[in-house]
C-alpha positions as CSV (number, residue, x, y, z in Angstrom):
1,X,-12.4,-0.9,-59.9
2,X,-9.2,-1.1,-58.1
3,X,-7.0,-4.8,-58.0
4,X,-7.5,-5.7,-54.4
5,X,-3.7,-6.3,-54.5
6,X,-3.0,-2.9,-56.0
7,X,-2.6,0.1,-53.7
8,X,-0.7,3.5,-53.8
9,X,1.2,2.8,-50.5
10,X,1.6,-0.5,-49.1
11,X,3.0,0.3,-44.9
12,X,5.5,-2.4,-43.7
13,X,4.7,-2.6,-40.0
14,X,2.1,-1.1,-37.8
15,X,3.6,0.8,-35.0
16,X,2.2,4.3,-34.3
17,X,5.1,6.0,-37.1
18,X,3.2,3.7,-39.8
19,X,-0.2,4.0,-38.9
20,X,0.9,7.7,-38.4
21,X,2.1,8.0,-42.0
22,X,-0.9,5.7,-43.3
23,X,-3.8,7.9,-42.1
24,X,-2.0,11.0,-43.4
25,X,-2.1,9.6,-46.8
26,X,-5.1,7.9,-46.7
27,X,-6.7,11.2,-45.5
28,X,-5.0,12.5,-48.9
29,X,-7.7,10.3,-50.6
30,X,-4.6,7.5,-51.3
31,X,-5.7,3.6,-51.1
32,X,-3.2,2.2,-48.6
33,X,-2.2,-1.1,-47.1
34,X,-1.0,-1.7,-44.1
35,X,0.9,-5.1,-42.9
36,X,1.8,-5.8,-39.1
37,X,3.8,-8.8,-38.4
38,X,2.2,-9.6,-35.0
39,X,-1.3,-10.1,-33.7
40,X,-1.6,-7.0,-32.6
41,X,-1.0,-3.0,-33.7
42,X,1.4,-1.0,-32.1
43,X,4.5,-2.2,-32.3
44,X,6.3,-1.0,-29.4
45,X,3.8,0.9,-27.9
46,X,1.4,-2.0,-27.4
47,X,-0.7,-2.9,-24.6
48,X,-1.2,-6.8,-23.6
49,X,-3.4,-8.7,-21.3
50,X,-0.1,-11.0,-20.9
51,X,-2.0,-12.2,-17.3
52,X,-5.6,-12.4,-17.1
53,X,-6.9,-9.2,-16.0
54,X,-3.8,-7.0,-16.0
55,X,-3.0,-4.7,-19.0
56,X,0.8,-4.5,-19.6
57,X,2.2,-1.4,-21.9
58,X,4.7,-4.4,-22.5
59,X,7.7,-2.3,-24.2
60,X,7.0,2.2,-24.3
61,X,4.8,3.3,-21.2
62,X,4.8,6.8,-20.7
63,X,4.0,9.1,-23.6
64,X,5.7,12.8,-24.2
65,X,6.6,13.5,-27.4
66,X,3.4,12.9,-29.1
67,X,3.7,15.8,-32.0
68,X,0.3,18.0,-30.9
69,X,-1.0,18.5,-34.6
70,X,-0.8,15.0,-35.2
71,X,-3.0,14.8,-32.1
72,X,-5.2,17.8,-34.0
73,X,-4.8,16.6,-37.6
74,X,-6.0,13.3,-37.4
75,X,-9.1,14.2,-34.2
76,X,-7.3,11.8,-31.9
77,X,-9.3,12.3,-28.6
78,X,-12.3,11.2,-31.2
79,X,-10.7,8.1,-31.6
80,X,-10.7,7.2,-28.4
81,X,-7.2,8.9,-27.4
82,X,-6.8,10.5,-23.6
83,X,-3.5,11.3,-22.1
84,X,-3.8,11.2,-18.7
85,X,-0.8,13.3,-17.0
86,X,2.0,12.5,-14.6
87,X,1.9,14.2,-11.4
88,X,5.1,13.8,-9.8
89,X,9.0,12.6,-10.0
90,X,10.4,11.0,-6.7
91,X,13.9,9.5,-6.3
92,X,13.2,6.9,-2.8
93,X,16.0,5.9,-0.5
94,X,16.9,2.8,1.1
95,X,16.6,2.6,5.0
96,X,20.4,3.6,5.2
97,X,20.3,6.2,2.5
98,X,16.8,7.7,4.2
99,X,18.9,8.3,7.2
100,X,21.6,9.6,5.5
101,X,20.3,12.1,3.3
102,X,16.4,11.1,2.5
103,X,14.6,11.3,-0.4
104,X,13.5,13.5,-2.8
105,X,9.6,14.3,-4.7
106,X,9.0,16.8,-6.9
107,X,5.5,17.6,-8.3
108,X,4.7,17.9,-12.1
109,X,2.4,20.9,-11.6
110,X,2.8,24.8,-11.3
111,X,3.4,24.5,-8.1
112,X,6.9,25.7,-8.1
113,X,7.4,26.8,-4.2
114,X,7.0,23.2,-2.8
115,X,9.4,22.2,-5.1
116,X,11.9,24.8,-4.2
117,X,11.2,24.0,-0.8
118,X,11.9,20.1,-1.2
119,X,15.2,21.2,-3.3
120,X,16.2,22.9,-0.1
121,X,16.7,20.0,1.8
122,X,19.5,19.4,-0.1
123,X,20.6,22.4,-1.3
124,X,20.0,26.3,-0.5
125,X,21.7,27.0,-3.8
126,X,20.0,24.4,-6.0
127,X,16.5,25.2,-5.1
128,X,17.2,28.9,-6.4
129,X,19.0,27.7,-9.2
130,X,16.4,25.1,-10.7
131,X,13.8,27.6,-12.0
132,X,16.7,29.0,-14.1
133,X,17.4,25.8,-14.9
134,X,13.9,25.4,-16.3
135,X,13.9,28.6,-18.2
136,X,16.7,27.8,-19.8
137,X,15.8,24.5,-21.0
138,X,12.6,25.5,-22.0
139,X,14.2,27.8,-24.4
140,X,16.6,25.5,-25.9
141,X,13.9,23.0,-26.9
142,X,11.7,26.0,-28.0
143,X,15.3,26.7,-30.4
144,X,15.0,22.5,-31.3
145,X,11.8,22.3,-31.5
146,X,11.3,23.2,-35.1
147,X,14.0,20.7,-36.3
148,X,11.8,18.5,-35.1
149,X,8.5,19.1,-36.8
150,X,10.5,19.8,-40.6
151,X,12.3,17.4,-42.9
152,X,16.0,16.9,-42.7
153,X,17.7,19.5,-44.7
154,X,20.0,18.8,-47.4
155,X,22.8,20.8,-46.7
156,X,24.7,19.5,-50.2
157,X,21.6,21.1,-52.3
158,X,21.4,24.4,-54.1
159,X,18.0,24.0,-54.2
160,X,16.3,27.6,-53.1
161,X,14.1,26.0,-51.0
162,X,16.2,23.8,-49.2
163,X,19.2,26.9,-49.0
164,X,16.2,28.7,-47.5
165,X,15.7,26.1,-44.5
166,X,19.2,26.1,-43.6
167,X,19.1,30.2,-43.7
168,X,16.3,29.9,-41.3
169,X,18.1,27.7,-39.1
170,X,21.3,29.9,-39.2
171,X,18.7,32.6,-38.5
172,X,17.3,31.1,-35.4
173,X,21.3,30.6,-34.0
174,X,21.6,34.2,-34.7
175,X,18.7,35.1,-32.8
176,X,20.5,33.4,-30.0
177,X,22.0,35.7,-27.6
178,X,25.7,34.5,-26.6
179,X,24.9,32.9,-23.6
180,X,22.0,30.8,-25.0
181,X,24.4,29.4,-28.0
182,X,27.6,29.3,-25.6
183,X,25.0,26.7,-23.8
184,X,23.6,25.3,-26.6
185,X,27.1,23.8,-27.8
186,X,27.7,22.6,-24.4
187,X,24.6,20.7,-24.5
188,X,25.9,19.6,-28.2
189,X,29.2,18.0,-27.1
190,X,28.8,17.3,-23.0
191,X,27.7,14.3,-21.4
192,X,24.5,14.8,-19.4
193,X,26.3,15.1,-16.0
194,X,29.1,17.3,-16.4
195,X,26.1,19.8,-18.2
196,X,23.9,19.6,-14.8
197,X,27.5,19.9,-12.4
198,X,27.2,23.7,-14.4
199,X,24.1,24.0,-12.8
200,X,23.8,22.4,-9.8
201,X,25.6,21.1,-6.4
202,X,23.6,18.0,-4.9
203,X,24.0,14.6,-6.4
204,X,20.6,14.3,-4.6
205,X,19.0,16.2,-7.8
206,X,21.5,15.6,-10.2
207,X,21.7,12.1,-11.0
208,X,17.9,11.1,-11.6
209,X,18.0,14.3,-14.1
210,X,20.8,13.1,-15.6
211,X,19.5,9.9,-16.5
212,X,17.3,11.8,-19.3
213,X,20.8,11.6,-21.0
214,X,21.2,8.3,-21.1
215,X,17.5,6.3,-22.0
216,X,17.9,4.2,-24.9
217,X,21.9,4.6,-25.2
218,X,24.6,3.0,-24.9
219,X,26.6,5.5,-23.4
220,X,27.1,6.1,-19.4
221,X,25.7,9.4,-17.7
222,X,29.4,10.8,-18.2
223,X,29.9,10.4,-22.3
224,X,30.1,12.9,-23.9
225,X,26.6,13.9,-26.1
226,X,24.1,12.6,-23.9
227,X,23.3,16.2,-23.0
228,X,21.9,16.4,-26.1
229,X,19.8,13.6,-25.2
230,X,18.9,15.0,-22.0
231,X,17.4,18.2,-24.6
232,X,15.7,15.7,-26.4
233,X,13.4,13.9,-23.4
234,X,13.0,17.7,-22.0
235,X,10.8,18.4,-24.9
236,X,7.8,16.5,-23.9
237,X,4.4,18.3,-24.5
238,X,0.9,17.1,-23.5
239,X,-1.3,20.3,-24.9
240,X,1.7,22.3,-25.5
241,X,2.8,22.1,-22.3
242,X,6.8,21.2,-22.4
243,X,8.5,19.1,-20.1
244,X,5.2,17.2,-19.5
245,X,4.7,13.3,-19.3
246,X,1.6,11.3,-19.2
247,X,0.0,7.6,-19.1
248,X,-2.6,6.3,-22.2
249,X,-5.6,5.8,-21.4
250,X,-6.0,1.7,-21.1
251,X,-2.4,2.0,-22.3
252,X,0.4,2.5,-24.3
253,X,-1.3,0.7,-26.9
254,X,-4.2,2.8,-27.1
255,X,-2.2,5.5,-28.8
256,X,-1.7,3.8,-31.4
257,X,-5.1,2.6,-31.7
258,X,-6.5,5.6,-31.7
259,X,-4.0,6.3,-34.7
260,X,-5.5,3.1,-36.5
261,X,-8.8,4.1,-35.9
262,X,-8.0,7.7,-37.5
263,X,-6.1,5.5,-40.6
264,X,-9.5,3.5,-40.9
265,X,-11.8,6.4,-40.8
266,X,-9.9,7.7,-43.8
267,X,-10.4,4.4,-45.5
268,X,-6.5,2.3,-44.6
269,X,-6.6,-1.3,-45.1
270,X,-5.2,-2.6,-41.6
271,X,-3.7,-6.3,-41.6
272,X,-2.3,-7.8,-38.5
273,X,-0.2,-11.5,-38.0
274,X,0.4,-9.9,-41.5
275,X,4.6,-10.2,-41.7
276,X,6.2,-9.2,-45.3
277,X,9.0,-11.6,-46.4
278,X,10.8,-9.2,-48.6
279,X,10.5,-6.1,-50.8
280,X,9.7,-7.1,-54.7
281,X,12.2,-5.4,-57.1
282,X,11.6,-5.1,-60.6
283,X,14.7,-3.1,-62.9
284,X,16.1,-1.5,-59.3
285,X,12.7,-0.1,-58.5
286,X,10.5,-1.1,-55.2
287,X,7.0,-2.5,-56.6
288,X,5.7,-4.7,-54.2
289,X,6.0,-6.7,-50.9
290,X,6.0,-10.6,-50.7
291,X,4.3,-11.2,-47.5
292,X,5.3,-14.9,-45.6
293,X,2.4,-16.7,-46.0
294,X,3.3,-16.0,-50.0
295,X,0.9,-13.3,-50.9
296,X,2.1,-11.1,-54.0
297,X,1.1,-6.7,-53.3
298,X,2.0,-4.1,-55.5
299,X,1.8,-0.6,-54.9
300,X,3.9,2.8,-56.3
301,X,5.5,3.5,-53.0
302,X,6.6,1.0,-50.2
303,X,7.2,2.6,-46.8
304,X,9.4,0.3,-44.6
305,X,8.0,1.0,-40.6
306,X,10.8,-1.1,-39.6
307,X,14.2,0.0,-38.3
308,X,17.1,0.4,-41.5
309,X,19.2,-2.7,-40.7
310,X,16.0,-5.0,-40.5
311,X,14.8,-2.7,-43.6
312,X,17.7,-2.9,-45.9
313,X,20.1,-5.7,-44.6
314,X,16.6,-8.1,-44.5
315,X,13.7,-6.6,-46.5
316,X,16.1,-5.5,-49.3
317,X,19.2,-7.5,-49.1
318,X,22.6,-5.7,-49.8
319,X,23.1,-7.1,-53.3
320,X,20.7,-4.9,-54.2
321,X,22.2,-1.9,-53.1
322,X,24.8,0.5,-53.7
323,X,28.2,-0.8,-52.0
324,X,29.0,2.5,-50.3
325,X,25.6,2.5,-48.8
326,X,25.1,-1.1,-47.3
327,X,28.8,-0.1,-45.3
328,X,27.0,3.0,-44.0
329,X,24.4,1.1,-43.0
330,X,26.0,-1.5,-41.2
331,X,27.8,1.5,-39.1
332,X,24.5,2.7,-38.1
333,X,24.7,2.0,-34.7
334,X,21.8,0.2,-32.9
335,X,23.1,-1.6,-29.5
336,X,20.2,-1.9,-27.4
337,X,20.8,-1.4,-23.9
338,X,17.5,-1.8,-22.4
339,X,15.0,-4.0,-20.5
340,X,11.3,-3.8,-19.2
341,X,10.2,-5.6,-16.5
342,X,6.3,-5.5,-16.2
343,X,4.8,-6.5,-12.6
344,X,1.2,-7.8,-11.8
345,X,0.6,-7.0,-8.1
346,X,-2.3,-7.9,-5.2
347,X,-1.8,-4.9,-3.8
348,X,0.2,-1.4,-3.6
349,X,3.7,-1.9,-2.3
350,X,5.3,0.6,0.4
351,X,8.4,2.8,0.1
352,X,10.3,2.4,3.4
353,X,11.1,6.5,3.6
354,X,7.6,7.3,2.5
355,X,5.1,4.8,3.5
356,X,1.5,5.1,2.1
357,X,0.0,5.6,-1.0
358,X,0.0,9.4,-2.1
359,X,1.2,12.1,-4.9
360,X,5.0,10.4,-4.9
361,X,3.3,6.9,-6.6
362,X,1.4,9.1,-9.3
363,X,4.5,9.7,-11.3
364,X,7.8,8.1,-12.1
365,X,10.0,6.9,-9.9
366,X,13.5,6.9,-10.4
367,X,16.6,4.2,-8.9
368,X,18.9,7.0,-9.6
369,X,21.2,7.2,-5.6
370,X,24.3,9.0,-7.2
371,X,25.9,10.0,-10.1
372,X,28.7,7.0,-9.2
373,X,26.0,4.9,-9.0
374,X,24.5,5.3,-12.6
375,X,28.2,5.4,-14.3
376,X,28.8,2.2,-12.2
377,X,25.9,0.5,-13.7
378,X,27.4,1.6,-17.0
379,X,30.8,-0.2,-16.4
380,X,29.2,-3.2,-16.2
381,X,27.8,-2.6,-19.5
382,X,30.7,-2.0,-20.8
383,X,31.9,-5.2,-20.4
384,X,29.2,-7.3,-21.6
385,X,26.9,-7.7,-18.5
386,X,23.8,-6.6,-16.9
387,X,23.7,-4.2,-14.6
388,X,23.7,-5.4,-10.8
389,X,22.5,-2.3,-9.4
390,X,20.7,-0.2,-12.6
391,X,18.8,2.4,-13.3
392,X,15.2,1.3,-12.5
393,X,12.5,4.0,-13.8
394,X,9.2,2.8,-12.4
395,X,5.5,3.7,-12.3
396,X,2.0,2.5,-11.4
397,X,-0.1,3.2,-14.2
398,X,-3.1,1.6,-12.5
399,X,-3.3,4.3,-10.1
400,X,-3.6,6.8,-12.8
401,X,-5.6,4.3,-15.2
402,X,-7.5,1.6,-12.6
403,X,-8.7,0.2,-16.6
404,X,-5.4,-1.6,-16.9
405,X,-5.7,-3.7,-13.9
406,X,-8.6,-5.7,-11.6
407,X,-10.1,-3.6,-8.8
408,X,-7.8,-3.8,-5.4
409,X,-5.0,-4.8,-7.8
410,X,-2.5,-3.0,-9.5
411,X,0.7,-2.7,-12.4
412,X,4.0,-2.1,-11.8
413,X,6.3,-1.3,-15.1
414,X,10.2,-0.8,-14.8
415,X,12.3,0.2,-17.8
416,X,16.0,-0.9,-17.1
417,X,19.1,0.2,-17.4
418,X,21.6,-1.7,-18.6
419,X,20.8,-4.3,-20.4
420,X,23.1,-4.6,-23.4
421,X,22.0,-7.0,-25.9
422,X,25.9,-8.7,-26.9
423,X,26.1,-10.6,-23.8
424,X,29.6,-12.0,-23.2
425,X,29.0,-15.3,-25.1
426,X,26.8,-13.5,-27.2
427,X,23.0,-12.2,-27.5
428,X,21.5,-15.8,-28.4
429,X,22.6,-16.0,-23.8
430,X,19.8,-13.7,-23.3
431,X,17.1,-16.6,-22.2
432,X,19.5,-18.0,-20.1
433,X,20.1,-15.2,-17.6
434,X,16.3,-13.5,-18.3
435,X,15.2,-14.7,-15.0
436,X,18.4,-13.6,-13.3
437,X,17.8,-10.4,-15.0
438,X,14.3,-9.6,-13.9
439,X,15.7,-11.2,-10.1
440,X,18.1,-8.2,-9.9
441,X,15.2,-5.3,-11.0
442,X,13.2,-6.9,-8.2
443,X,15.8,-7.2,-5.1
444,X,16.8,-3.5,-6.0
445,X,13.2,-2.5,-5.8
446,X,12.9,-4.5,-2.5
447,X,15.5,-2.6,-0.8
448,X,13.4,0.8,-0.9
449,X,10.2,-1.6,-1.2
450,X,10.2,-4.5,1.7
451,X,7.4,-5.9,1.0
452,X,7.3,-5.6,-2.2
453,X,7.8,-9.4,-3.2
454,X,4.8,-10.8,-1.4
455,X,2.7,-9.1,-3.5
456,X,3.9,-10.3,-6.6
457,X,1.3,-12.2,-8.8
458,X,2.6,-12.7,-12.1
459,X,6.6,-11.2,-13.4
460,X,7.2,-10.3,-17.4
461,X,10.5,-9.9,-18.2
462,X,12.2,-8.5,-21.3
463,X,16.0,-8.3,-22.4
464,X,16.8,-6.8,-25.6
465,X,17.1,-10.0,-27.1
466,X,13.4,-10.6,-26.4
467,X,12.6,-7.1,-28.1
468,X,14.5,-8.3,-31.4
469,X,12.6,-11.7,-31.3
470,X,9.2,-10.7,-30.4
471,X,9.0,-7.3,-31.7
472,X,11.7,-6.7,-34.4
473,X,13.6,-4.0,-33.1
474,X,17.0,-4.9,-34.2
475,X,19.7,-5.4,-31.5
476,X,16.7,-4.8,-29.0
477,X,17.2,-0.5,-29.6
478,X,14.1,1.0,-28.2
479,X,14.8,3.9,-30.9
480,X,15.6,2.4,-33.8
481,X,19.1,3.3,-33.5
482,X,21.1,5.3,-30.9
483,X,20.5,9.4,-30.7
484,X,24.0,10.2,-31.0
485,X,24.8,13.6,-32.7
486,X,26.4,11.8,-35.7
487,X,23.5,9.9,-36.7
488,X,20.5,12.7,-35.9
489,X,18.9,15.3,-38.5
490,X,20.6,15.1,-41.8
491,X,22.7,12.3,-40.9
492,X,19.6,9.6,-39.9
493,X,20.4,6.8,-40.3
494,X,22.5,7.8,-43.3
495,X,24.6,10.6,-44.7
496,X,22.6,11.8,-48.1
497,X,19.2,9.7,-47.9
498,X,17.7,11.1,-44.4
499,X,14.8,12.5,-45.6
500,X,12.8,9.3,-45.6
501,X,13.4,8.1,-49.7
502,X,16.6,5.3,-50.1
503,X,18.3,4.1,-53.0
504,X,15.7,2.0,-53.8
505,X,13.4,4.0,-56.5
506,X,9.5,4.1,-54.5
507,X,10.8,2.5,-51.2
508,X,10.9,5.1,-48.6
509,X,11.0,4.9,-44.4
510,X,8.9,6.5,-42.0
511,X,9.9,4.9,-38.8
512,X,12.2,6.2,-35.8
513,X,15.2,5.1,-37.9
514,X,14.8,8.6,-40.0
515,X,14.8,12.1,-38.5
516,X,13.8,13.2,-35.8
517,X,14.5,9.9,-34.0
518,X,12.9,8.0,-31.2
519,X,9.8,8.2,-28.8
520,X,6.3,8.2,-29.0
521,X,6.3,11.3,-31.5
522,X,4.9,10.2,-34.5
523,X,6.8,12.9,-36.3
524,X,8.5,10.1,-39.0
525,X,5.9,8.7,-39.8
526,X,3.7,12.2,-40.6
527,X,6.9,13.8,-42.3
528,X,7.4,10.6,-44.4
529,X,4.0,11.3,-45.4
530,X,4.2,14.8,-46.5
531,X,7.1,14.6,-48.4
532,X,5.4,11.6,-50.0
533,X,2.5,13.2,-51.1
534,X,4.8,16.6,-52.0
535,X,7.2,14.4,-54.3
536,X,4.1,12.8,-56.3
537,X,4.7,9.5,-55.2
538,X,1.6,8.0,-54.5
């Protein structure tokens, strides 16, 4: 009979990359521990009843990247999984603005003539170009896609079978016809806004598609790279479909539920208010964890779920690691630069241009007026404060999901842009200005929203600094680090060890810190697990 603190994987942290990696190897037959630090699974992509009655997807919201055959490996929607989809992205004016130039709503659906005809309005040109647009996008991320669902190549070995995978990526840029790669550098190397000026004439449509560039980042709609980022947010699929975004059922959080559940099925042991103190080293090898209430586990491999600075800066410590390395890792960039503001309300607010509920609230909305605007919110950034006007992506999941809230009443969540987490003065001024942060999402709403305020029954507000605190993600970075081109695919987080092992004999990494990055994907967490169960180590 097996120690009960004996396992063959012990899981540090349950977000939906562990749980992800845990239920592939526990459906390998492997007896594996899971430890979460807080109350409650999910890590980022939690739901909370943080006011009686309303369930908050506190930090993720919308889900997109969720890798379909972990959806059909592990029977998902027989854990209690259901996407429900997004059905529309509208960019609302203020009372000057709608008499200016209006708004703009574009469906989610095949409908592909109204949205040419609402393009239109503000451009002849653009609404023509925009189905090219999509094409063309579509088959970048179909080129991408496959970097995506493989491990990291290591383009050092002479390995056949890793010389193969990079002949079968050089095969898929040959099978690129000059265009497509002339494009698919661009997209490498330019920011997100001088890609879409290529493309298209109205500021209308460009700026709140150019703000796919720039979520999670520290970098302005203008810096170079975050086309690549834009690439990466195109590639959502709900049932293959790409470019499609949709709500959880009951939440964010019941993703990664329904993840657990699968892990549980397959016989994972699942610990929650569950935090591990450090990693146990014995002769330079990982054998263990020492969780903080003092608990001794051992187990042949220990897979950190936790970003790499809190992973090998914390868990670790540097003095146990190779010199070279531990500078590496402190270069790995994290610089949060987001906040969520989560909204009970007693009713549905009004947009002044469009008044009413209807199509335009079943999707996301976007505070995206202007290119100028968005690189202006960025400048402020820059210099070590929050944005006055930012980028405000907002939905209403209750109208989608009337589970989350009270009947009548409704959810508003807003992800925020900028919010970076080195205040001047320093992060440890977050609490300080919180209030004044969430004041600002809420009077910019209220200018395309009037009445908007009076139906305000309870405010959360999070800063990056409260995303550290309460849910370990270092520097408050929503991915684990920023998707910059020098720390992606071989490169994440570090030159030599981004395929999901460290320098730590039996401690590997299966969260958004490793390839392919950031989002609801689960891709980490099921790589980390194959190459796992590939190398024998478990």
């Amino acid at each position: 009979m097996a120690q009960s603190n004996q396992f063959d994987a012990i899981i540090i942290g349950g977000g939906h990359n562990g749980l992800t990696c845990a239920a592939y190897l526990a459906r390998a037959g492997k007896r594996v521990k899971v430890l979460e630090k807080r109350h409650v699974l999910g890590g980022a992509a939690v739901t909370e009843e943080v006011y009686p009655g309303f369930k908050y997807s506190v930090c993720s919201y919308v889900v997109s990247l969720l890798r379909p055959q972990i959806i059909r490996d592990l029977d998902l929607p027989r854990h209690g999984l259901e996407i429900l989809p997004l059905e529309s992205s509208f960019v609302p004016a203020t009372e000057q603005n709608f008499r200016e130039k209006g708004h703009v709503g574009l469906n989610r659906g095949p409908d592909g003539d109204e949205n040419r005809r609402e393009i239109a309005r503000f451009s002849k040109r653009d609404a023509e170009v925009y189905p090219q647009f999509s094409k063309a996008m579509g088959r970048m991320a179909r080129f991408v896609k496959p970097i995506i669902d493989m491990v990291a190549p290591d383009p050092t070995s002479f390995s056949p079978f890793e010389l193969g995978k990079l002949k079968g990526l050089g095969d898929k840029v040959r099978g690129m016809t000059d265009r497509e790669l002339m494009r698919f550098v661009k997209m490498m190397t330019m920011s997100s806004a001088d890609f879409l000026d290529e493309w298209f004439e109205s500021d209308t449509l460009k700026a709140p598609m150019a703000v796919s560039g720039i979520i999670g980042t520290y970098l302005g709609v203008r810096s170079p790279g975050t086309a690549y980022v834009l690439l990466h947010h195109y590639m959502g699929e709900i049932d293959g479909a790409f470019r499609a975004w949709g709500f959880s059922r009951g939440g964010t959080g019941g993703i990664s539920l329904s993840i657990a559940s699968a892990a549980t099925a397959y016989g994972a042991d699942i610990e929650t208010s569950a935090g591990v103190e450090k990693v146990l080293l014995k002769n330079g090898k990982a054998v263990g964890v020492v969780t903080q209430d003092g608990r001794e586990l051992y187990a042949k491999a220990i897979v950190s779920g936790v970003d790499p600075h809190r992973t090998f800066l914390g868990l670790v410590g540097q003095d146990h690691l190779p010199s070279e390395f531990v500078a590496d890792v402190r270069r790995y960039r994290m610089r949060g630069s987001s906040g969520k503001v989560n909204v009970a309300l007693d009713a549905l607010p009004e947009f002044i241009c469009r008044p009413g509920d209807g199509l335009h609230m079943r999707g996301d909305v976007a505070i995206a007026p202007s290119i100028a605007y968005l690189e202006e919110a960025y400048d402020e950034a820059k210099y070590g404060w929050f944005s006055r006007r930012p980028y405000i992506n907002v939905v209403f999941p209750s109208l989608t999901d009337p589970s989350v809230a009270p009947p009548g009443k409704h959810i508003m969540s807003c992800f925020v842009q900028y919010a970076p987490y080195a205040l001047n003065g320093g992060a440890s001024e977050w609490p300080k200005h919180r209030e004044a942060f969430g004041d600002t999402v809420i009077d910019t709403l209220a200018e395309y929203m009037p009445d908007l305020k009076s139906k305000i029954l309870h405010r959360q507000t999070l800063t990056p600094w409260d995303l550290e605190q309460e849910f370990g993600l270092t520097e408050g970075n929503i991915f684990h680090g920023e998707l910059s081109l020098e720390q992606l695919f071989f490169q994440r987080p570090v030159a030599g060890w981004a395929r999901y092992q460290t320098p730590i004999d039996n401690l590997w990494m299966c969260a958004s810190g490793t390839h392919p990055g950031g989002g609801i994907m689960g891709a980490p967490g099921q790589l980390a697990a194959m190459r796992l169960l590939k190398e024998r180590a478990v």
